[in-house]
VMD Tcl script that draws the C-alpha trace (Angstrom):
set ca {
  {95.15 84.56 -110.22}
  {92.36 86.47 -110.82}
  {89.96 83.82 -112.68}
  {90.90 81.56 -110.01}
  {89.54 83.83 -107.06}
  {86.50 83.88 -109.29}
  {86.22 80.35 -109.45}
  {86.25 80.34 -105.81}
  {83.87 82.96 -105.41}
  {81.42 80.78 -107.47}
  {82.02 77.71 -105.55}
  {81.40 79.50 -102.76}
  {78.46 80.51 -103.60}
  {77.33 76.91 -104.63}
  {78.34 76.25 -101.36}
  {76.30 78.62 -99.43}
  {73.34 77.56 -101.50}
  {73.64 73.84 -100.83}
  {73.63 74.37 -97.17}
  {70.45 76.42 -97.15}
  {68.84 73.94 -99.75}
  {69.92 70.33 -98.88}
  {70.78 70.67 -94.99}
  {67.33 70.97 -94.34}
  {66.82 67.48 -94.95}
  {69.20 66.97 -92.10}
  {66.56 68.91 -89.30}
  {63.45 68.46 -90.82}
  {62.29 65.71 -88.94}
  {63.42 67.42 -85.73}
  {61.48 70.40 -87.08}
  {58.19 68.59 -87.92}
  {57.66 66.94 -84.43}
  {58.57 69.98 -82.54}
  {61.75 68.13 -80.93}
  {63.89 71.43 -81.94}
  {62.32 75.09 -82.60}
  {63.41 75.95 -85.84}
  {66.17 78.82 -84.78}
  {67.51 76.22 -82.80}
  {67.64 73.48 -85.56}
  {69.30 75.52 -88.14}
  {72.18 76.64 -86.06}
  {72.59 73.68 -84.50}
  {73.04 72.28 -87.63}
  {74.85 74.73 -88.77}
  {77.75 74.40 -86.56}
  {77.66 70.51 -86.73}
  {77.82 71.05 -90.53}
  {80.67 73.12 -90.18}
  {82.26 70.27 -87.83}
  {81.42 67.70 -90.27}
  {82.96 69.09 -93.11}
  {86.40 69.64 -91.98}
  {86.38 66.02 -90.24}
  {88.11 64.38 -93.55}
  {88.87 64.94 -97.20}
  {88.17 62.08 -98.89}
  {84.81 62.66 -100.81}
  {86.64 65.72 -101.48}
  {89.31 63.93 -103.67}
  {86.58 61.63 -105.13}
  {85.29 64.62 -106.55}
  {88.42 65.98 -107.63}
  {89.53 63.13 -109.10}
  {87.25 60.21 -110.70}
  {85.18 62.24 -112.89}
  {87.61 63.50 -114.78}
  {91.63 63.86 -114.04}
  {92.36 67.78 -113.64}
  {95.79 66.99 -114.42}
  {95.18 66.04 -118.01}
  {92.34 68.37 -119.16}
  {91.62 71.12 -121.65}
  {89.93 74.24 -120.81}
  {89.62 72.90 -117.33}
  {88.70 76.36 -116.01}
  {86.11 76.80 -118.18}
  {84.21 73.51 -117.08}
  {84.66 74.34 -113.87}
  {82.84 77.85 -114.05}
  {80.33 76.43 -116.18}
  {79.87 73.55 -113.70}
  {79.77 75.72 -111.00}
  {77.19 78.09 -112.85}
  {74.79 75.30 -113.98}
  {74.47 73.74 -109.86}
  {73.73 77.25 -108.75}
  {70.91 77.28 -111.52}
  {69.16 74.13 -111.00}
  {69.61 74.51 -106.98}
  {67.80 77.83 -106.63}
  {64.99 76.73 -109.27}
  {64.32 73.38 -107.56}
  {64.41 75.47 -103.91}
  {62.14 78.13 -105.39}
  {59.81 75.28 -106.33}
  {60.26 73.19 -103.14}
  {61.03 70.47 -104.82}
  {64.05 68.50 -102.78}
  {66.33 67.46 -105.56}
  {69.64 66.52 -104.99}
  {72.52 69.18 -105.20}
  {74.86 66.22 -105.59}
  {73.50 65.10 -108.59}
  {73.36 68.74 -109.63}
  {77.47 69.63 -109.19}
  {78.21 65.79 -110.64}
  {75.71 65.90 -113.59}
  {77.18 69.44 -114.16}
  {80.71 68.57 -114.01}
  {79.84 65.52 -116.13}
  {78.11 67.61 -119.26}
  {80.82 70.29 -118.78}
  {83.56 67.94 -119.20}
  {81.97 66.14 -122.33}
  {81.19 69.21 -123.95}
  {84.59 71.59 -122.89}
  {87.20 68.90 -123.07}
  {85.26 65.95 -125.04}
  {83.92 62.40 -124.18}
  {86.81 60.70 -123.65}
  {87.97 62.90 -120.79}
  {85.55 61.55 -118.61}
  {86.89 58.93 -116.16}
  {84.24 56.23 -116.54}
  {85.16 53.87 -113.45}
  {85.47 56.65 -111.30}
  {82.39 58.18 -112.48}
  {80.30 54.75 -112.69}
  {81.36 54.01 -108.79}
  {80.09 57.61 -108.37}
  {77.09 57.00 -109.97}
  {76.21 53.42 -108.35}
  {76.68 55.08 -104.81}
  {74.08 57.85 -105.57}
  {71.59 54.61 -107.01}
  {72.61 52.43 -104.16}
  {72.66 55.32 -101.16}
  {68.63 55.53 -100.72}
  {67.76 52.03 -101.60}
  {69.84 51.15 -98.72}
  {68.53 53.81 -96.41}
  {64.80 52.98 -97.59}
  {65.64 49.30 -96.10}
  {67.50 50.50 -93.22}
  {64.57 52.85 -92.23}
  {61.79 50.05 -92.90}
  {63.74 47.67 -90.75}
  {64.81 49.62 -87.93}
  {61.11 51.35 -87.58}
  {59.60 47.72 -87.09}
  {62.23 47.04 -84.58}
  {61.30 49.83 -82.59}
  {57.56 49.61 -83.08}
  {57.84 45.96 -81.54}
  {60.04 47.28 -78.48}
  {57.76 49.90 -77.49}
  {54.66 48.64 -78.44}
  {52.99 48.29 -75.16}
  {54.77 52.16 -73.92}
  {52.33 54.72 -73.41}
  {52.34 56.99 -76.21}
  {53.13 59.85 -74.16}
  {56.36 59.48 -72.44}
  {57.10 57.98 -75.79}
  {56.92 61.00 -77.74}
  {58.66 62.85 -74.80}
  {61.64 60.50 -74.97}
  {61.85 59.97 -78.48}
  {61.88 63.80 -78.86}
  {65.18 63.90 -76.83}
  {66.56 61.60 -78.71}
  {65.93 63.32 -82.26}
  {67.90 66.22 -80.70}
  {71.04 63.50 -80.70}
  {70.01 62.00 -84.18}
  {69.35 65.70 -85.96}
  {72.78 66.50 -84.94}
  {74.20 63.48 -86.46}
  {72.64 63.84 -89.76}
  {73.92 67.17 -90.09}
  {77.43 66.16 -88.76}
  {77.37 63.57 -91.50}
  {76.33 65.90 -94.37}
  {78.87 68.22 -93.69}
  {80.90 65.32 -93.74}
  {79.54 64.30 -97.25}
  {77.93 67.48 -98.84}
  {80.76 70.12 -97.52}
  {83.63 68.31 -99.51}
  {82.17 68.42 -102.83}
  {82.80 72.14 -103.10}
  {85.88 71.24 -101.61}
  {87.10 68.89 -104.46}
  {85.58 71.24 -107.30}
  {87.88 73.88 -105.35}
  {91.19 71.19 -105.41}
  {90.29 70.51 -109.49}
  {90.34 74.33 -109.70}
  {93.63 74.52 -107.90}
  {94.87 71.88 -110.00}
  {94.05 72.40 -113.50}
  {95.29 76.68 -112.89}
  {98.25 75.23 -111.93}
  {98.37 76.26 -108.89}
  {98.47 72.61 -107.49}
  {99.80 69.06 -108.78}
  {97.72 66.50 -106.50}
  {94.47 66.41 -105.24}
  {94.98 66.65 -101.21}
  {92.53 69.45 -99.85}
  {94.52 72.90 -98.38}
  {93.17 73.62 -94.50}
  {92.32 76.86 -95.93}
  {89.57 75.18 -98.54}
  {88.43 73.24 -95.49}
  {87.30 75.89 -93.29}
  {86.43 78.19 -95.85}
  {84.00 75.58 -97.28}
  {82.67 74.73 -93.92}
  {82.50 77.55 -92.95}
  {80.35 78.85 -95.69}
  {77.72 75.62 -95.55}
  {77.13 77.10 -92.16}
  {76.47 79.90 -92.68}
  {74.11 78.68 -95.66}
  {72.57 76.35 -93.33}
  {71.59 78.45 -90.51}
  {69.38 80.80 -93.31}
  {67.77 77.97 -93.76}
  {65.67 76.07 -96.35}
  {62.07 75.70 -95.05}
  {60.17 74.86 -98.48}
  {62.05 71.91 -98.67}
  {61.99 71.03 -94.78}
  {57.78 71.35 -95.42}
  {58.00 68.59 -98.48}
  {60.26 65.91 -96.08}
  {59.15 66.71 -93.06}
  {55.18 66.80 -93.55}
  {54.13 65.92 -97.29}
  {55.34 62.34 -97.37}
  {53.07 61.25 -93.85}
  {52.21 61.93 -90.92}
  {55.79 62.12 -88.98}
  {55.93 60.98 -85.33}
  {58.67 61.72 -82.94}
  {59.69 57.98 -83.34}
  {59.43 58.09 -86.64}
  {61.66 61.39 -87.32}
  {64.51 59.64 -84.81}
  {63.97 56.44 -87.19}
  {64.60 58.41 -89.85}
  {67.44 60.66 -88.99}
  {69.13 57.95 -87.22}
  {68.90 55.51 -90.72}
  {69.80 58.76 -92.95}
  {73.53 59.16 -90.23}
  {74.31 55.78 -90.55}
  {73.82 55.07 -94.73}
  {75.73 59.11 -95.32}
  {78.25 57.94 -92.83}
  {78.98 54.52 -94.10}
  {79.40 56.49 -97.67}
  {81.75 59.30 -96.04}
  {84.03 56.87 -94.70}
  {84.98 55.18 -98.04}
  {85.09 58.40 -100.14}
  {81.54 58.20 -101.90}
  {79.55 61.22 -102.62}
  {76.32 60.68 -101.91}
  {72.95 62.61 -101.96}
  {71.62 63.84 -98.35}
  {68.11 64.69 -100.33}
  {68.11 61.13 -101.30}
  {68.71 59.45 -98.16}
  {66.86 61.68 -95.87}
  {63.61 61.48 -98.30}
  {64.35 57.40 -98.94}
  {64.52 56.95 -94.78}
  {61.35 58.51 -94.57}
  {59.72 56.67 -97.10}
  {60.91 53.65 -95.46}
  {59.84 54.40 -92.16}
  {55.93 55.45 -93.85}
  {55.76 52.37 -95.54}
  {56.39 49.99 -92.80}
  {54.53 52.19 -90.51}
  {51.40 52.63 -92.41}
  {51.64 52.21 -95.95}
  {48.64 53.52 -97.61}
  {49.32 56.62 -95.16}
  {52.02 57.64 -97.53}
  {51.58 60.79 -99.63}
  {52.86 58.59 -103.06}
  {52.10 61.35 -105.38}
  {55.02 63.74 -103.18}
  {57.19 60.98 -103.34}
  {56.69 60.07 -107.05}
  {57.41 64.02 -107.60}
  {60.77 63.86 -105.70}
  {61.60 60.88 -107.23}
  {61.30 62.30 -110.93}
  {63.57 65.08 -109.70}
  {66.22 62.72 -108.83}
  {65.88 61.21 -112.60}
  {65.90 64.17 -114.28}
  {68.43 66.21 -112.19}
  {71.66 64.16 -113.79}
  {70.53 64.71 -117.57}
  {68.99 68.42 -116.95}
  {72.04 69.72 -115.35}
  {74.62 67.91 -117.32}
  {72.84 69.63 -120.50}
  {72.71 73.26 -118.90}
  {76.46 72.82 -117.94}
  {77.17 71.36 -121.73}
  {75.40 74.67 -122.98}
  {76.80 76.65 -120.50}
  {80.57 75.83 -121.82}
  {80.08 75.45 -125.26}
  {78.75 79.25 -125.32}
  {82.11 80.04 -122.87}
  {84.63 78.58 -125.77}
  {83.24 80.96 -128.12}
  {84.77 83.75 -126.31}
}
mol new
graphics top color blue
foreach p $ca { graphics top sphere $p radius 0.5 }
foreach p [lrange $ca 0 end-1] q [lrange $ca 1 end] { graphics top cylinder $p $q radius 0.2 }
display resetview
């Protein structure tokens, strides 16, 4: 009982760090064109984080289940602390840089190396962890179209408007749109802890299937809140300023591309990475805006630390456990 409450304890802690370092992707835009003051944004966020996350459990079970099955692993508390342990690790050093990686990539690359390493190769559920995989790859590609699309719709629409009112109503609108994209990374990011929680649960014996308790709901949710209104604002100045010059039109663009792409992955159970999304829309919306007015070298920077975040936390997990069987 005890190691368990510890495991929760960590996850908890993961918890309150990814909603402090990722949900500011969800209200930077907001942020950036002065559409919310920032006290505002991050408990409005907050709460709709909180909101989103208890809304449904299936990204939750995805977790719990397709990377590797709790119910036929050894030493499954062990990967799971040093899963847990590795996240927190390569979270705070990419927020203390600024650097919006993913914290998705983080826990899966960690659970990933722990699992190898703790319980060998083989334990690894590769279709499960290949859909997983294909969903992070296929998340911001989409949301990079979806952005670059919808942008040029809009730009045509309102291209003879006066660029006052404009602003003034596309401002309202972002207040709509920044409440969405943190509804819908609740709904995504929130249940990850959730499912590390349920493999937890499952492998102490504790539980035999992967269906989330109410109590690791709100718990969870309630938590990212909390993480989410201390907010995260070196990574809300990388999206929200360093990849162009973001317009009111352009930060509803953005959010409202980012909802739909997290959503769409929420409702069939796919974990997916808010960083990616949010940062992708944004690029889209630059590039069909103004293309040379994108900052390239920021967005070549986040995109290495979506490539290296998989292998880099996979290994420090894989360390992590290795030096945990010893004892």
């Amino acid at each position: 009982m005890t190691l368990i409450i510890f495991i929760i304890f960590i996850a908890l802690i993961f918890e309150f760090i990814n909603g402090f370092h990722d949900t500011a992707n969800a209200i930077a835009m907001s942020v950036s064109t002065r559409a919310l003051p920032p006290k505002v944004a991050v408990v409005y966020s907050g709460v709709l984080n909180f909101i989103g996350a208890v809304s449904s459990t299936a990204v939750a079970k995805s977790i719990g289940g397709k990377i590797a099955d709790p119910m036929h692993i050894q030493h499954g508390s062990i990967i799971v602390i040093a899963a847990l342990i590795s996240a927190i690790i390569w979270n705070l050093l990419t927020w203390y840089l600024g650097i919006p990686s993913s914290s998705s990539h983080t826990l899966i690359g960690s659970i990933a190396g722990a699992v190898i390493f703790g319980a060998g190769i083989h334990s690894i559920n590769w279709a499960g962890f290949i859909d997983i995989i294909k969903a992070l790859i296929a998340s911001p590609i989409l949301a990079f179209i979806v952005g670059f699309i919808l942008i040029k719709i809009l730009k045509f629409i309102f291209k003879e408007a006066r660029p006052q009112p404009t602003n003034r109503g596309f401002r309202l609108f972002q207040i709509v749109t920044a409440g969405l994209t943190s509804f819908s990374h609740g709904g995504n990011d929130g249940q990850k802890t959730m499912g590390i929680i349920v493999f937890a649960l499952v492998v102490g014996g504790f539980k035999t299937n992967l269906d989330v308790p109410l109590w690791v709901q709100v718990i969870c949710a309630a938590t990212m809140g909390v993480g989410t209104m201390v907010g995260g604002w070196r990574i809300i100045k990388t999206v929200g300023g360093k990849i162009f010059k973001i317009q009111p039109i352009h930060g509803f663009t953005a959010d409202l591309s980012s909802f739909a792409v997290m959503q769409g992955a929420t409702l069939l159970g796919l974990p997916v990475s808010t960083t990616h999304v949010t940062s992708s829309s944004v690029l889209g919306v630059g590039s069909a805006n103004h293309f040379r007015a994108v900052k390239w070298g920021t967005a070549i920077r986040i995109l290495v630390a979506w490539v290296i975040t998989l292998p880099i936390s996979a290994a420090i997990a894989g360390i992590l456990v290795s030096i945990f069987k010893l004892f």
